[in-house]
C-alpha positions, 0 to 999 in steps of 0.5 A: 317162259318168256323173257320179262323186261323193265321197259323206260321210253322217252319223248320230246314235245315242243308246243302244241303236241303237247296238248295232245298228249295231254288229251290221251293221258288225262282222257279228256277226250270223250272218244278214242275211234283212232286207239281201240285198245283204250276200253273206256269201261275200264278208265276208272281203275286209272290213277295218278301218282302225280296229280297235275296241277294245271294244264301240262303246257300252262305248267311247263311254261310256268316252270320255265319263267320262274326260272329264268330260261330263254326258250325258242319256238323249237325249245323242247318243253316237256318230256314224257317217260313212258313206264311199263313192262313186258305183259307177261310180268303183269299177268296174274298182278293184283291191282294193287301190286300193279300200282307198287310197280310204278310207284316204285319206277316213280322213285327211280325218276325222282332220284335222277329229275327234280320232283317239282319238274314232274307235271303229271304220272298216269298209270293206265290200266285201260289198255292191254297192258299197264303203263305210266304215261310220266311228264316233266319240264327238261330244267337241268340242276343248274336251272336251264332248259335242255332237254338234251343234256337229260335225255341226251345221245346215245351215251346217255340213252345207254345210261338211263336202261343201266340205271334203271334196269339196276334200280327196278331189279332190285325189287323185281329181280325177273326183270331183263334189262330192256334195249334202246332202238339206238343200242339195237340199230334200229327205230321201234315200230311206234305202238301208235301205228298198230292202232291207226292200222286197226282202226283203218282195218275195222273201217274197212271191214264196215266198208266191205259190209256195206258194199256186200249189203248194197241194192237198188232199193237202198242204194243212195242211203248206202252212197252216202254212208259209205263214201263218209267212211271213206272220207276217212278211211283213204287219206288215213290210209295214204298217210299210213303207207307215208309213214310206214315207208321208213320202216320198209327202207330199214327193213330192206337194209337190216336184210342185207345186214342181216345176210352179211351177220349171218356168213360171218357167223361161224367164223366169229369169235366167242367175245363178238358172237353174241352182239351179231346174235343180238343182231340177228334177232331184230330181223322180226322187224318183217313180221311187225311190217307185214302185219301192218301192211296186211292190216291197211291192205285196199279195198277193191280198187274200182271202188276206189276209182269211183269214188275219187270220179264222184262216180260212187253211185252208178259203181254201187248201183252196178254192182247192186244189179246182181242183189237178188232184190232186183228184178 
């Protein structure tokens, strides 16, 4: 069986991202095209476990007033956790297990942050795996705004898996201690990219569908829709290889890190074996990249050619020549 984690994330919002988030995690949005693992037949089993009393930034703003903090325009202002577990832990859960889960992960976060702090916690069942999307206001018991002294450096990163790896296995002793990417060394892939990567993959697939379906007699029709998919689907694409090239230098690195672990290895001694092992396993970071990188792969590049030229109709009409609808 495989190994079951207690997962805890943090992120930091600043201002208008964080109405953003807002939109996903309360699904006001009325489409989700860029996150296809959110199935909206399947949004009423949501809950909340704390309901929010305004809108997440009106209320961080609120909090931060009554007490009295200065902010900047770079002042962090909410803080969300993210709660969840390996998938195999959920599997074969009753609905109302799933809920004791968080619940019990909520009392975790009340005893180390100020209840009143808390703006929202959504657990979404609509996605593959149940998480609990949790935002509160950075105030430190002493009533300042710093989002560094909660969530703080690695020291304190290191401390909150501690704690609440102790707290969760309490109930759930399954459950593995999760790791931090700064305990790791090295940056998780965001779960965001994978989606943006299908979702460019699907509209490529609607592309090519579109191209293999192209003759003379519906040529202008399929011009127009197809070059509004890639409206979308090549800046989306440009914005994507941007981001994913971070992670290809990291890759790049840990492969040579990897290499030196690895002759090193024999020789160790029993005491250091085991975090070189730990290491060592991070290098399925190639899989994660090749995956995404196949998943954005080009459509056929004189397609693309032609429709930076604003050529897009005599490429397809070319290429419609050889449908067995011309004559």
């Amino acid at each position: 069986m495989k190994a079951q984690y207690g997962i805890l994330r943090f992120a930091k919002y600043k201002g208008p991202e964080i109405g953003h988030i807002e939109a996903h995690n309360e699904r006001t949005k009325e489409k989700y095209a860029s996150n296809p693992d959110v199935d909206t037949s399947r949004s009423r089993y949501n809950f909340h476990l704390v309901e929010p009393k305004r809108k997440y930034r009106a209320e961080a703003e609120k909090q931060i007033a009554e007490a009295g903090c200065r902010t900047r325009s770079d002042s962090v202002r909410v803080v969300e956790t993210l709660v969840t577990a390996s998938p195999e832990f959920f599997k074969g859960k009753k609905r109302s297990e799933v809920r004791e889960y968080f619940e019990y992960a909520l009392e975790f976060i009340k005893a180390h942050q100020k209840e009143k702090t808390i703006i929202s916690a959504v657990v979404h069942m609509d996605e593959k795996t149940p998480h609990m999307h949790l935002c509160f206001v950075p105030l430190t018991e002493d009533g300042r705004l710093s989002a560094k002294d909660i969530v703080g450096n690695k020291k304190k990163l290191t401390w909150w898996q501690d704690e609440f790896w102790s707290h969760m296995v309490k109930k759930y002793p399954e459950l593995e201690r999760g790791e931090s990417a700064s305990e790791t060394g090295r940056q998780h892939i965001p779960p965001r990219l994978y989606k943006e990567a299908i979702h460019l993959n699907n509209l490529k697939s609607k592309i090519m569908e579109m191209l293999s379906g192209a003759n003379p007699l519906n040529v202008r029709t399929r011009t127009s829709e197809i070059a509004a998919l890639l409206d979308e689907y090549i800046p989306g694409v440009e914005k994507l290889k941007t981001r994913l090239k971070k992670y290809d230098v990291e890759y790049k690195m840990l492969t040579a890190e990897n290499a030196a672990l690895e002759s090193k290895l024999s020789a160790a001694e029993e005491a250091g074996r085991e975090k070189i092992a730990n290491r060592l396993k991070y290098i399925g970071m190639e899989q994660e990249l090749r995956e995404l990188h196949e998943l954005v792969d080009s459509i056929p590049k004189e397609i693309i050619d032609a429709y930076k030229r604003q050529e897009l109709t005599a490429s397809l009409y070319e290429s419609a020549k050889t449908s067995p609808y011309y004559e």
